[in-house]
Each structure stands twice: as structure tokens, then as C-alpha cells.
BAKELO-449357 format. One record per residue: chain; x, y, z of N, C-alpha, C in turn; residue in one letter; residue number from 0. Coordinates in Angstrom, 3 decimals, decimal comma, padded with zeros to 6 digits. Layout:
# residues N
R chaine     n_c1     n_c2     n_c3    ca_c1    ca_c2    ca_c3     c_c1     c_c2     c_c3 residu num
R      A        X        Y        Z        X        Y        Z        X        Y        Z      A NUM
...
//
This chain:
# residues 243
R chaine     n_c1     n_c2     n_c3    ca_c1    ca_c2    ca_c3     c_c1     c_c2     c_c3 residu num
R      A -000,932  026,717  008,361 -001,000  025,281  008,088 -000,588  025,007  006,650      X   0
R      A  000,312  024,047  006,081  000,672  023,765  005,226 -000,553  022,887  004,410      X   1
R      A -000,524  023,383  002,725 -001,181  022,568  002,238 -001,699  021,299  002,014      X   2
R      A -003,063  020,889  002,759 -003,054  019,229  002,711 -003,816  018,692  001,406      X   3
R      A -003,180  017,157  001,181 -003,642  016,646  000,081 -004,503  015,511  001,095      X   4
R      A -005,437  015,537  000,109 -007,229  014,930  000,216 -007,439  013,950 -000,613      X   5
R      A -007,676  012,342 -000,280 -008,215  011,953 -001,472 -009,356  012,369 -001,432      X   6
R      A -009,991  011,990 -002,949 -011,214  012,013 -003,025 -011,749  011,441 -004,170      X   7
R      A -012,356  010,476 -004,567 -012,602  009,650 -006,040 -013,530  010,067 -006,385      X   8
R      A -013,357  010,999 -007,072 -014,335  011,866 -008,170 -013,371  012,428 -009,184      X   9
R      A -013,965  012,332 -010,332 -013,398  013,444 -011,451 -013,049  014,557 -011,190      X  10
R      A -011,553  015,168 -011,392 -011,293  016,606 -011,157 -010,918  017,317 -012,386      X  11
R      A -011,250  018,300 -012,943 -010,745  019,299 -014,196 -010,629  020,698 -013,704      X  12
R      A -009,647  021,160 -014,828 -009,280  022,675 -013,957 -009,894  023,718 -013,469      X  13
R      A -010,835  024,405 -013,386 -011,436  025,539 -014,010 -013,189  024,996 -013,167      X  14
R      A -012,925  024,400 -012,758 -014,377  023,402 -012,431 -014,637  023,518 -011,211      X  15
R      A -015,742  023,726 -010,382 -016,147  023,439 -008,984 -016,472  021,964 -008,160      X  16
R      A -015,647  021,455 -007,809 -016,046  020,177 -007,167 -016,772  020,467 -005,664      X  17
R      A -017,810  019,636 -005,362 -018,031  019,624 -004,640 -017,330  017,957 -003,071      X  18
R      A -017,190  018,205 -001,803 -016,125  017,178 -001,345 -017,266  016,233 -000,813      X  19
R      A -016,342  014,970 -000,829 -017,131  014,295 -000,622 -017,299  013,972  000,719      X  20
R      A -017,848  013,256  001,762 -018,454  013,196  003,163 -016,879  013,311  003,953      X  21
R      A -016,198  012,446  003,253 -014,960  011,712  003,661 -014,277  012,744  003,897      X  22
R      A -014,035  013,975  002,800 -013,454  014,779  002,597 -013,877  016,166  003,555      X  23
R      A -014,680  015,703  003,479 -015,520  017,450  004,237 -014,996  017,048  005,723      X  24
R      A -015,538  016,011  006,150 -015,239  015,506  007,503 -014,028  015,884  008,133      X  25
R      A -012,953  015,660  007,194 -011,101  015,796  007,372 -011,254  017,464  007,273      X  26
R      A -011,367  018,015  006,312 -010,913  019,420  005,830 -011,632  020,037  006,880      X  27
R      A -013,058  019,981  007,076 -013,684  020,682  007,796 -013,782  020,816  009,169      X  28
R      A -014,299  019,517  009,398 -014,334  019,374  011,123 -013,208  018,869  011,837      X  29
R      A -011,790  018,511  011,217 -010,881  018,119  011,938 -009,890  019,266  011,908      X  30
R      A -009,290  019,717  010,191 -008,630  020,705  010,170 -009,329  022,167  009,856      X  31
R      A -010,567  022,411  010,378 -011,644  023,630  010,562 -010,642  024,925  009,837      X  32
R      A -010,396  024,021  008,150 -010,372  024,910  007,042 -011,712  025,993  006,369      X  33
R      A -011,444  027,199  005,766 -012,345  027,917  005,722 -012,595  028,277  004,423      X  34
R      A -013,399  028,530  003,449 -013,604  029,542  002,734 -011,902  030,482  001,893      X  35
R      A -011,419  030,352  000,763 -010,138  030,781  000,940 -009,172  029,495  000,900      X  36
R      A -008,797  028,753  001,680 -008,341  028,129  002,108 -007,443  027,134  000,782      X  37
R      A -006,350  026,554  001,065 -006,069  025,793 -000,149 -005,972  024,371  000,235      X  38
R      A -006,212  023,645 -000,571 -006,385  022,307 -000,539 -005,759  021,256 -001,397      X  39
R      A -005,058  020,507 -001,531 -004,707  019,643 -003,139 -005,290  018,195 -002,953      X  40
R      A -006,180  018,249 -003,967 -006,698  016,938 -003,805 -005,893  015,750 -004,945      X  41
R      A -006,553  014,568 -004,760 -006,004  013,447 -005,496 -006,982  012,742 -005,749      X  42
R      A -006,822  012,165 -006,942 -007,959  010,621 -006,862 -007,720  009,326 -007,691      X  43
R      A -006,080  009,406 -007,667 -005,447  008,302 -007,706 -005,155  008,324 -009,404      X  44
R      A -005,248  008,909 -010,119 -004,899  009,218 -011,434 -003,438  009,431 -011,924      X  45
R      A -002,831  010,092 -010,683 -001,347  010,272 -011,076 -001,153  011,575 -011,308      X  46
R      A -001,956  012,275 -010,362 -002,032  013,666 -010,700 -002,516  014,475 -009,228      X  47
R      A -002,461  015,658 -009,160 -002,170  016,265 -007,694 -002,863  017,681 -008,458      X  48
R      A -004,482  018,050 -007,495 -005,393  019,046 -008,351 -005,226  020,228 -007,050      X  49
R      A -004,599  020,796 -007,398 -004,635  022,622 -006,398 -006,105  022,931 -006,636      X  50
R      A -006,282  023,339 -005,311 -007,563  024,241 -004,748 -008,083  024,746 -004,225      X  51
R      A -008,626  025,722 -004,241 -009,500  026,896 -003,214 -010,551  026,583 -002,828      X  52
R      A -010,745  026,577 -001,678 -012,348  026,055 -000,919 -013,239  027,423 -001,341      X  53
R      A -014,233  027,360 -001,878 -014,692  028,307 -002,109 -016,334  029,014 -001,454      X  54
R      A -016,677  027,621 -000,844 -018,348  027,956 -000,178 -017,687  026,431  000,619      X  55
R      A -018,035  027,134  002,364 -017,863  025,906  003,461 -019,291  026,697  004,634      X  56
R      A -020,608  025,099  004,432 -021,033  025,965  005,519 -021,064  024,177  006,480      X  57
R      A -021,999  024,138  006,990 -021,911  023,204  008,585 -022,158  021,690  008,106      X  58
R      A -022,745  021,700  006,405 -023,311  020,171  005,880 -022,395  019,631  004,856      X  59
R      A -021,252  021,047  003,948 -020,783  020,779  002,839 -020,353  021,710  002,340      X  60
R      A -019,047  021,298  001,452 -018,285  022,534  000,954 -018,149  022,302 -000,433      X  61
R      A -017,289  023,259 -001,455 -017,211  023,276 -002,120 -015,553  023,820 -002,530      X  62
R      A -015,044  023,504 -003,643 -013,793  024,027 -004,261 -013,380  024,332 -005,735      X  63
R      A -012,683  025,253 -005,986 -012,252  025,421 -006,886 -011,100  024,851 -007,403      X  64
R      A -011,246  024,060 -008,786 -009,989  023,398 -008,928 -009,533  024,604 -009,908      X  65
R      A -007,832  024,763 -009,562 -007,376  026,060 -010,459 -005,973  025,692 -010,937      X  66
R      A -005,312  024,072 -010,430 -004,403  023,622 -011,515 -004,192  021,973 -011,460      X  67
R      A -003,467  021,415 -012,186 -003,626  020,391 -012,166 -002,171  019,702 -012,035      X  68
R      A -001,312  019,299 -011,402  000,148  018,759 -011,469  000,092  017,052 -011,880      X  69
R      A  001,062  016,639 -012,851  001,117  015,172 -012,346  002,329  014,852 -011,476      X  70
R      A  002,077  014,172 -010,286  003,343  013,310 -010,150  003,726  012,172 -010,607      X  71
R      A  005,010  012,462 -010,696  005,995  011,399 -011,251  006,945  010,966 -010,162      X  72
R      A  006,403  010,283 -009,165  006,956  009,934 -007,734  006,967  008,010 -007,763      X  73
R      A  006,484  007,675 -008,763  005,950  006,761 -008,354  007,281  005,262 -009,084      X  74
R      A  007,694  004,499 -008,433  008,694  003,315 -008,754  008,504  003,221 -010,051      X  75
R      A  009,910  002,566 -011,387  009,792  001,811 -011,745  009,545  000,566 -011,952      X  76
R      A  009,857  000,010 -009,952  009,796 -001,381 -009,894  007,987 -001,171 -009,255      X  77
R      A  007,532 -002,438 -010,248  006,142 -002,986 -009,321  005,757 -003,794 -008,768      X  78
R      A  005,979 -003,771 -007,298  005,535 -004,712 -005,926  004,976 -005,061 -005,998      X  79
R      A  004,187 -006,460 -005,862  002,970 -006,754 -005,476  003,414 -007,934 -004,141      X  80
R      A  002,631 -007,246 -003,006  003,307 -007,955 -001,685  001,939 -008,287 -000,926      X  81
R      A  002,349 -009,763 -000,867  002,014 -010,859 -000,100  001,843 -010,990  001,069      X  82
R      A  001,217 -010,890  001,911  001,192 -010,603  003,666  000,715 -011,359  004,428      X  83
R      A  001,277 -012,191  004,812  000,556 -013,040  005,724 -000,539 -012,359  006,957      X  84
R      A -001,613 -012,253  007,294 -001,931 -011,404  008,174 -001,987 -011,570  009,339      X  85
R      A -001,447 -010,923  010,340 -001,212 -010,412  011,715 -002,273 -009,709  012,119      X  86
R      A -001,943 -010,102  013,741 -002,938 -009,762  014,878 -002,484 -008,324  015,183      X  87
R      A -003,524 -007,525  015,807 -003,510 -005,588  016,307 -003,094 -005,028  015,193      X  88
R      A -002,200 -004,036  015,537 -002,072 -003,374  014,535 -000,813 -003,417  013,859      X  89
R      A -000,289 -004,623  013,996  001,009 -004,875  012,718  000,722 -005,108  011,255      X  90
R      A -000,336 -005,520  011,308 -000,529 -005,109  010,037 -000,744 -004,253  009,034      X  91
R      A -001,373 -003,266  010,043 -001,880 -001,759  010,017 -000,536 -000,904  009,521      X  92
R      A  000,475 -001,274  010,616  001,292 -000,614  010,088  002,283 -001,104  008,975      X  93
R      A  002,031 -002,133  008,614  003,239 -003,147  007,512  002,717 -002,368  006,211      X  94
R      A  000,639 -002,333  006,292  000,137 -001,545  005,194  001,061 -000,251  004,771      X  95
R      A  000,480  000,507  005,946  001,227  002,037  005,841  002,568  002,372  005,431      X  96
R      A  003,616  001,582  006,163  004,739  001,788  005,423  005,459  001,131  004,349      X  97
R      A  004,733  000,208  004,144  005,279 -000,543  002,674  004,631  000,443  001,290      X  98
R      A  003,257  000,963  001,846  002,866  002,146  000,687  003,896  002,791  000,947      X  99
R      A  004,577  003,829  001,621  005,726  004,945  001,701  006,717  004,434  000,581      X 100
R      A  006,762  003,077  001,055  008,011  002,549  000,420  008,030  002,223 -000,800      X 101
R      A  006,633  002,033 -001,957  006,316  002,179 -002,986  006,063  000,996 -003,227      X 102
R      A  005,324 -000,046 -002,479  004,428 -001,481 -003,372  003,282 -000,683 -003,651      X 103
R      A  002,727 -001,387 -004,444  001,805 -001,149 -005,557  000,282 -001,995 -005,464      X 104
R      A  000,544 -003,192 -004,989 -000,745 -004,035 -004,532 -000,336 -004,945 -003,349      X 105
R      A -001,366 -004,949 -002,477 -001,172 -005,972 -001,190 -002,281 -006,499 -001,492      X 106
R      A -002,131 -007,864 -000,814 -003,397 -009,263 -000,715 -003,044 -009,222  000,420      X 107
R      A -003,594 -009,507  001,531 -003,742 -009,781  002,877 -004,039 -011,784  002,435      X 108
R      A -002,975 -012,615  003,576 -003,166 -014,029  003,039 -003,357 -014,631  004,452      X 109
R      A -004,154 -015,264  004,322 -004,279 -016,394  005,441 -003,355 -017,644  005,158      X 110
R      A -002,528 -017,650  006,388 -001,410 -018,758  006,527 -002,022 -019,555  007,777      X 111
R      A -001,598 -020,570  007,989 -001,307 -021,708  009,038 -001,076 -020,794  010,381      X 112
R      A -000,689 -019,786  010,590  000,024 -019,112  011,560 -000,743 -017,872  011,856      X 113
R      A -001,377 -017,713  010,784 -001,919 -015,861  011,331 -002,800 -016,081  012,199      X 114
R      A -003,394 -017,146  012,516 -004,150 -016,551  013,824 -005,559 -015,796  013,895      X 115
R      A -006,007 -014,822  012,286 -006,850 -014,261  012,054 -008,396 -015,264  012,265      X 116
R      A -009,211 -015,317  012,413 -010,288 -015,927  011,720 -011,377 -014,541  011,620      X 117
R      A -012,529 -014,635  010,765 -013,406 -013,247  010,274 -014,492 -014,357  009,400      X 118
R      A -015,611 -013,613  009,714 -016,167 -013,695  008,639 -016,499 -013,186  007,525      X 119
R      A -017,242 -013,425  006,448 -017,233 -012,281  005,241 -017,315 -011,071  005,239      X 120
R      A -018,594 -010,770  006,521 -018,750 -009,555  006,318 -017,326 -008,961  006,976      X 121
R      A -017,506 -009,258  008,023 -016,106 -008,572  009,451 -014,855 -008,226  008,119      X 122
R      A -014,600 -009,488  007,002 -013,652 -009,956  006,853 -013,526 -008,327  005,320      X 123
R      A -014,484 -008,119  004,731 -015,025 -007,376  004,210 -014,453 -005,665  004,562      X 124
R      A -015,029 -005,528  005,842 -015,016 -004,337  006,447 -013,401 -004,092  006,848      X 125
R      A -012,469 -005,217  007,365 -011,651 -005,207  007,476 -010,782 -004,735  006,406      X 126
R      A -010,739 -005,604  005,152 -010,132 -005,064  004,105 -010,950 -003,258  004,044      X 127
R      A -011,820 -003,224  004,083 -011,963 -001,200  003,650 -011,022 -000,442  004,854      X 128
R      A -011,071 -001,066  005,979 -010,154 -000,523  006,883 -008,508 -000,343  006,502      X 129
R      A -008,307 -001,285  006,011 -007,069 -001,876  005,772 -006,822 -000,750  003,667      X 130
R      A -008,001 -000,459  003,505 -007,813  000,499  002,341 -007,255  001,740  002,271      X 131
R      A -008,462  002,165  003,623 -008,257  003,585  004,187 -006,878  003,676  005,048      X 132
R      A -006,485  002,449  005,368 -005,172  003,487  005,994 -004,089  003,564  004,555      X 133
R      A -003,903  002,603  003,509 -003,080  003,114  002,418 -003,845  004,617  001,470      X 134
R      A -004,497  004,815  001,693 -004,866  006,248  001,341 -004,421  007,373  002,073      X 135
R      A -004,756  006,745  003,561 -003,798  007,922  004,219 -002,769  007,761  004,060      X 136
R      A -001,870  007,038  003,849 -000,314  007,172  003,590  000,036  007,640  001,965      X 137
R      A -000,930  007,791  001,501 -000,763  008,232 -000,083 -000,905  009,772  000,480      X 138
R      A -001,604  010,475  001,212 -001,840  011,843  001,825 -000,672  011,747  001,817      X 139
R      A  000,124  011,309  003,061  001,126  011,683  003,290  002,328  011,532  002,880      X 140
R      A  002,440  011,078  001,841  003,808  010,329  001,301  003,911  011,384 -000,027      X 141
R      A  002,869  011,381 -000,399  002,698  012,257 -001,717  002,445  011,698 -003,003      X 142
R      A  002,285  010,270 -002,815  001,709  009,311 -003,850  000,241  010,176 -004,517      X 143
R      A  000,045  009,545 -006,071 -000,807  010,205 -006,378 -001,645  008,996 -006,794      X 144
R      A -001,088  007,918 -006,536 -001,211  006,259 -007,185 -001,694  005,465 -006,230      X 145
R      A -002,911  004,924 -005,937 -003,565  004,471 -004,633 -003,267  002,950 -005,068      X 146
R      A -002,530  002,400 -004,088 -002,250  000,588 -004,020 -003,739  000,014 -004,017      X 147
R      A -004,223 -000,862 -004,331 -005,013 -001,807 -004,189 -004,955 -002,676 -002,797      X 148
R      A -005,480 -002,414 -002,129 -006,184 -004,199 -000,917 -006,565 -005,061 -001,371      X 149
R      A -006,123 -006,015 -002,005 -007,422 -006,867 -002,689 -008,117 -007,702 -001,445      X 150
R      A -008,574 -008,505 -002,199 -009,869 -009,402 -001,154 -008,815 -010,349 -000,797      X 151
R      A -008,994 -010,391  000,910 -007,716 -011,466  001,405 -008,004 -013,264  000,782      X 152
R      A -006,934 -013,851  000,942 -007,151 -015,112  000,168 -006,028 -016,175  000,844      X 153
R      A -005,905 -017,528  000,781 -005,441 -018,252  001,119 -004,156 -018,511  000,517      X 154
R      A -002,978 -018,418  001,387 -001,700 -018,565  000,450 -001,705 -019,417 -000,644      X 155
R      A -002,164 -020,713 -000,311 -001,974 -022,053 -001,597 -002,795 -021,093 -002,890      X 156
R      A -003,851 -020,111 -002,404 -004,363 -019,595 -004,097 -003,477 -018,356 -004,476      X 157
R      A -003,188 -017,647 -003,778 -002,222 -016,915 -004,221 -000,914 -017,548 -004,801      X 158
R      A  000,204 -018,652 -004,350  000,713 -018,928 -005,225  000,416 -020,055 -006,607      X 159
R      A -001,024 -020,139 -006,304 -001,279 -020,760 -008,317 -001,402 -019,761 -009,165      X 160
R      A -001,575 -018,569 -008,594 -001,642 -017,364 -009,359 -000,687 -017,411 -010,109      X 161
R      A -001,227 -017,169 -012,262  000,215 -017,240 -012,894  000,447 -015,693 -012,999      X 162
R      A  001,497 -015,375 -013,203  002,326 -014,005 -012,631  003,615 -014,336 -013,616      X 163
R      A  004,665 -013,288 -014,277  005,217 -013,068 -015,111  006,683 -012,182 -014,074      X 164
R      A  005,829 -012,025 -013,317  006,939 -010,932 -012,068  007,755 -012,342 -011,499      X 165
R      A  009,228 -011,455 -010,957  010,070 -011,845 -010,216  009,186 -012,285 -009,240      X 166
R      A  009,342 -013,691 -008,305  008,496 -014,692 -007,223  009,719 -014,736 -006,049      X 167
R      A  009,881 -014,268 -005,169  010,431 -014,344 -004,153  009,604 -014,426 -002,487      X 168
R      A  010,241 -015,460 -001,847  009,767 -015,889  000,001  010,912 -015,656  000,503      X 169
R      A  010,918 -014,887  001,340  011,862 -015,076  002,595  012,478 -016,389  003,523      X 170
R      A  013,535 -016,784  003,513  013,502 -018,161  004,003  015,145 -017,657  004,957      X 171
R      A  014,570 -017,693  006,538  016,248 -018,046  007,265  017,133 -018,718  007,203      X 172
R      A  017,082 -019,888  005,902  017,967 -020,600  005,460  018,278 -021,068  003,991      X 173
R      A  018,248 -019,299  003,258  017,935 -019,370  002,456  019,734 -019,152  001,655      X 174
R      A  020,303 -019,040  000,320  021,594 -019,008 -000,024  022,037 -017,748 -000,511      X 175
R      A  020,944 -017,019 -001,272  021,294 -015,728 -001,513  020,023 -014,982 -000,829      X 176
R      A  021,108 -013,572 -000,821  020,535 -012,040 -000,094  019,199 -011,573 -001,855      X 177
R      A  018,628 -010,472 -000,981  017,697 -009,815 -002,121  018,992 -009,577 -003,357      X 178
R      A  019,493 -008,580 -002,468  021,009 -007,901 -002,822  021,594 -008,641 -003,820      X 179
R      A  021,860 -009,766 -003,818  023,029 -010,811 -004,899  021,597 -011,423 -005,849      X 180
R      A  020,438 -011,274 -005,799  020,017 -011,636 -007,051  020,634 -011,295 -008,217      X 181
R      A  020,687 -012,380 -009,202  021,273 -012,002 -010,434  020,690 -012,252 -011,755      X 182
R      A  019,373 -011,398 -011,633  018,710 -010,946 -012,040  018,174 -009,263 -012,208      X 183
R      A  017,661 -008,603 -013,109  017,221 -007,171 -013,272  015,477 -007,805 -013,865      X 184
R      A  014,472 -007,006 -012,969  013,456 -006,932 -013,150  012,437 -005,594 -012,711      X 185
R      A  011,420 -005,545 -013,429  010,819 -004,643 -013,272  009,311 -004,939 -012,779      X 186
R      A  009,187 -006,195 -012,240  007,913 -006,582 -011,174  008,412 -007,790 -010,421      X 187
R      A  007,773 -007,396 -009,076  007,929 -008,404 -008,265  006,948 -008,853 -007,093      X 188
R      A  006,698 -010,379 -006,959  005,418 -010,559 -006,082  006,101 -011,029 -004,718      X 189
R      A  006,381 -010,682 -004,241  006,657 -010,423 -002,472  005,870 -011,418 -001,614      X 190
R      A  006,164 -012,368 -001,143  005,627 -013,274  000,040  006,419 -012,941  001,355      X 191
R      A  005,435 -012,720  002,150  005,865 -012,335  003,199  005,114 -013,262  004,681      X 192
R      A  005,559 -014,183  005,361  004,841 -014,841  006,509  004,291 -013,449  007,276      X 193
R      A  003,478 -014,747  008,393  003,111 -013,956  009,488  003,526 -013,618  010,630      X 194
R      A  003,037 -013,632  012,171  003,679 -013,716  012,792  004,222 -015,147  013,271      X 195
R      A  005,677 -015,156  013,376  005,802 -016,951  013,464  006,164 -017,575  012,324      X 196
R      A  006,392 -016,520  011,250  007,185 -016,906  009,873  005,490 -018,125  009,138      X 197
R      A  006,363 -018,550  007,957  005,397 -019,778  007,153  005,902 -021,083  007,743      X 198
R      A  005,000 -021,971  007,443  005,289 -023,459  008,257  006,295 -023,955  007,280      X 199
R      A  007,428 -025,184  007,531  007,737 -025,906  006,757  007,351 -026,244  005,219      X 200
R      A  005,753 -026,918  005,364  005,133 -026,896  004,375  004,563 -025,651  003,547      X 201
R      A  004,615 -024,595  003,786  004,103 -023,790  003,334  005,519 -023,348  002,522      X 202
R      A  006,543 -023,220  003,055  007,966 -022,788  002,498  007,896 -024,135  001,255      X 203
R      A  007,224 -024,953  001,468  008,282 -025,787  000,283  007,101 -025,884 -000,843      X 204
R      A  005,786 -025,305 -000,107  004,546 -025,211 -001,307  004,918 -023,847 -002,138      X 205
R      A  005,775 -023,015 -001,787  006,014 -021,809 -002,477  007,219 -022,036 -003,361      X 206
R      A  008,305 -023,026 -002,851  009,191 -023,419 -003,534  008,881 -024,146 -004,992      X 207
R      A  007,793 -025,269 -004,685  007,613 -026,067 -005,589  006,362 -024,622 -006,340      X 208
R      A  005,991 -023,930 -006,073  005,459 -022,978 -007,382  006,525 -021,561 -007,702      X 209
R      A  007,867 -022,442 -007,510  008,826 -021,300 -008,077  009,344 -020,053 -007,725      X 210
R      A  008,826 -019,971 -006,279  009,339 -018,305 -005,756  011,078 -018,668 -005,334      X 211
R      A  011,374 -017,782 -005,540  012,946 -017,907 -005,381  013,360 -017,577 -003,826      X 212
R      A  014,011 -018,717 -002,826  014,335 -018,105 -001,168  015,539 -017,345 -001,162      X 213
R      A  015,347 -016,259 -000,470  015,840 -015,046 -000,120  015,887 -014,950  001,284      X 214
R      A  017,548 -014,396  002,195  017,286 -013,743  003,321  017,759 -012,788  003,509      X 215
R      A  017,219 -012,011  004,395  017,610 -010,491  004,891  018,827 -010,318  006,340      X 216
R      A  019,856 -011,510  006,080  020,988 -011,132  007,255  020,382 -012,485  008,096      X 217
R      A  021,555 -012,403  008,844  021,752 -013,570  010,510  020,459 -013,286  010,983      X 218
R      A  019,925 -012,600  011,432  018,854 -012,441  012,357  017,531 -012,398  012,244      X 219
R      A  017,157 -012,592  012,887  015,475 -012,730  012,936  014,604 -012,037  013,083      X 220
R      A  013,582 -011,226  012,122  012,760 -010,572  011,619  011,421 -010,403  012,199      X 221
R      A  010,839 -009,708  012,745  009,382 -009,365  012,928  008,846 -009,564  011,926      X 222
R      A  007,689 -009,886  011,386  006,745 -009,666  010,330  006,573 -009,142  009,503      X 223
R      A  006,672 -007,576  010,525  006,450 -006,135  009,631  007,619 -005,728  009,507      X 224
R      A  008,980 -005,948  009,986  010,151 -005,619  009,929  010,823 -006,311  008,783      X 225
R      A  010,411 -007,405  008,731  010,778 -008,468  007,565  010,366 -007,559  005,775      X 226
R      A  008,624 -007,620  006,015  008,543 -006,949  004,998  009,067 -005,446  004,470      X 227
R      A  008,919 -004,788  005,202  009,393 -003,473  004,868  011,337 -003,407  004,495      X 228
R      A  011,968 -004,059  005,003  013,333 -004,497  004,961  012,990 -005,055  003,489      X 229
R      A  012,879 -006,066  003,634  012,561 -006,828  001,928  012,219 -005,617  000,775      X 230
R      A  011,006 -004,810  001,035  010,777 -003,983  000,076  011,937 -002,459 -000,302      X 231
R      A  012,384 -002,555  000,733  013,870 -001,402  000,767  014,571 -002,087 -000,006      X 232
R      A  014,976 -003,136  000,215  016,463 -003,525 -000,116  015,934 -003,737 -001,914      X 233
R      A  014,887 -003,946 -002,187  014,386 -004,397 -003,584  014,197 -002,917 -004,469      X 234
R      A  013,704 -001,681 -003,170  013,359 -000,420 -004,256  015,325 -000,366 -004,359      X 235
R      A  015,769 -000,648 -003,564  017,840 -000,242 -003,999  017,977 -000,903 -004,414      X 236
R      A  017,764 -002,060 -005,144  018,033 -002,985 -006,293  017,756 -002,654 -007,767      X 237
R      A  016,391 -002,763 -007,802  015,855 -002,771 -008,847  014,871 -001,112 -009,217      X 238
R      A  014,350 -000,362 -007,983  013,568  000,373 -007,783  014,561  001,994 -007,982      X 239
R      A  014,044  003,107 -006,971  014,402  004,238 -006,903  014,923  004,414 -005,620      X 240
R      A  015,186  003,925 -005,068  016,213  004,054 -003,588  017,575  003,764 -003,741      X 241
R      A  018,409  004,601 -003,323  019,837  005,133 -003,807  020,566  005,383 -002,791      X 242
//
């Protein structure tokens, strides 16, 4: 089995015994019934990737040896921060997952006219930790060492009073220029992205009148999650590390 990377948010130093945390033991132990020996690379979002030897595993809790420390340097010049209208099952689930691959940096989950969502605090709460844990797993797997933020979902009209210094771009099917022909060079950008069923009229011209610039991605018509992840490609080959 090839070496797996673990988060785990605890302090790691070289030379040191960590012990894993529930989260961690759970994965290493009872799913991939790693042993004693065994190597492991953990993370905890620092920007750095800690090699390690499991060194004591019994049935409640293990333990490891940290014995080096790498940083990665994987991570964009450009910084995303993307806007999501939120969607029903699991499109959102997956818009999370692969827009981390693709290197945004913070998502807000937004209630639009259209998403369809309703939650309450708590539900609404638990949802976002759900919606955490799967960009962690895609930091496992991608090789990120840099954990995106979920923030607390919020209502589009407050997200765009938000003042912000980053490039402001919405997607609009009738919009004049591509991502591509911006003519502009920037090094942050806040990403609005509808839901399913795109943003209403009014919602397109409440983003206009707070300055996001309309952008489209081609003749055709976009899924949600297809929309965003397209948007965030064409922006890491703009401005980002995609070549």
C-alpha cells in the first residue's frame, strides 16, 4: 500500500511522538488496518507534509513517530475565493471536492432565490462540518498541505457587500467577454457561482451594481458544478498554475 497522507490538527515536530487523533486512528486503523512499522504522512494544514512511523497500534489508539518534515510548495499563486450558490444531493459535495483539486482557497456556501436548500442552524451547522470534511479529504488526496476554509453559509446580497480588493467576477450567458480575454493580471479572485437554475435576473444585476465583472464560459449551458469548476480552470490558466 502506498503511503497515505492523514490530516490531523495537532502540532507536529520531528523527532517527537504524536499520538492520532479519533479521526485519524479510525482511517489508518480500522479502515486501512495499518500496523506497527507502518508509514504514514500526516498534515495539519501548515504547508508542510510530516513522514511517519506508526510506532505502538493497539484496539483504542496509536501512536507515531514523526522522523521528517517536507514543505509543499503545490499550492496557486492565484487566490480563489468561490462563491456557491448551494445545491441539492450531492452536487455540491462534489463542486467542494473538485474545485479544492483545482486550487480555490475559500468557499462560502450562499443561499440564492434558487437553491432550494432550507436548514436550520443546527442541521445548517453540521452541514457546513460535512461540507469541511470532504475538502480535507481532497487535500489527502490531491496533496494539498493548505486546508480551504467552509465558512458559515450566508445570503448572496451579504456576500456581495463584502469589501474585497480581489478581482469580482459572475458568470452571466449573456455576458461580452470570456474569463480568457480579461484584460486584466491579478493575483485574487472572488468567484460567484449560481445554483441550480443559474441566479435570478435580479440577483445578476445586484452583483453587477456591486461591481463583479460578467463573464461566460462558451455557447452553452452549464451545470452548476460544471460551471464552477470550468470557471476555476480556465482562471488557474490565466492567472494561476495550469499550463
Amino acid at each position: 500500500m502506498s503511503n497515505p497522507r492523514i490530516f490531523q490538527a495537532t502540532p507536529f515536530s520531528v523527532d517527537s511522538t504524536a499520538t492520532l487523533s479519533d479521526d485519524a486512528f479510525g482511517h489508518v486503523v480500522r479502515v486501512l488496518r495499518l500496523k506497527a512499522g507502518d508509514e504514514v504522512t500526516f498534515f495539519n494544514g501548515d504547508g508542510c507534509d510530516y513522514q511517519a512511523i506508526l510506532s505502538d497500534v493497539s484496539k483504542k489508539q496509536a501512536t507515531a513517530n514523526i522522523v521528517n518534515k517536507v514543505a509543499r510548495n503545490n499550492e496557486s499563486p492565484l487566490n480563489i475565493h468561490l462563491g456557491q450558490g448551494i445545491s441539492r444531493g450531492d452536487r455540491m459535495d462534489f463542486t467542494l471536492q473538485k474545485s479544492v483539486e483545482l486550487g480555490v482557497n475559500t468557499i462560502t456556501p450562499l443561499f440564492t432565490q434558487r437553491c432550494g436548500v432550507k436548514l436550520n442552524a443546527e442541521r445548517l451547522e453540521k452541514k457546513r462540518q460535512q461540507w469541511q470534511k470532504i475538502v480535507i479529504s481532497a487535500c489527502e488526496q490531491s496533496g494539498r498541505a493548505v486546508v480551504p476554509e467552509v465558512r458559515q453559509p450566508m445570503a448572496l446580497q451579504e456576500w456581495l457587500t463584502q469589501a474585497t480588493q480581489a478581482l469580482t467576477i459572475n458568470l452571466h450567458p449573456r455576458a461580452e467577454h470570456s474569463i480568457m480575454g480579461l484584460p486584466v493580471s491579478c493575483d485574487r479572485v472572488r468567484l460567484l457561482i449560481g445554483p441550480e437554475g443559474g441566479l435570478t435576473d435580479e440577483e445578476i444585476q445586484q452583483a453587477s451594481n456591486a461591481n463583479y465583472t460578467e463573464v461566460l464560459l462558451g455557447p452553452r449551458v452549464l451545470r452548476t458544478e460544471t460551471a464552477a469548476l470550468t470557471a476555476i480552470t480556465a482562471l488557474q490558466c490565466k492567472f494561476g498554475d495550469l499550463s
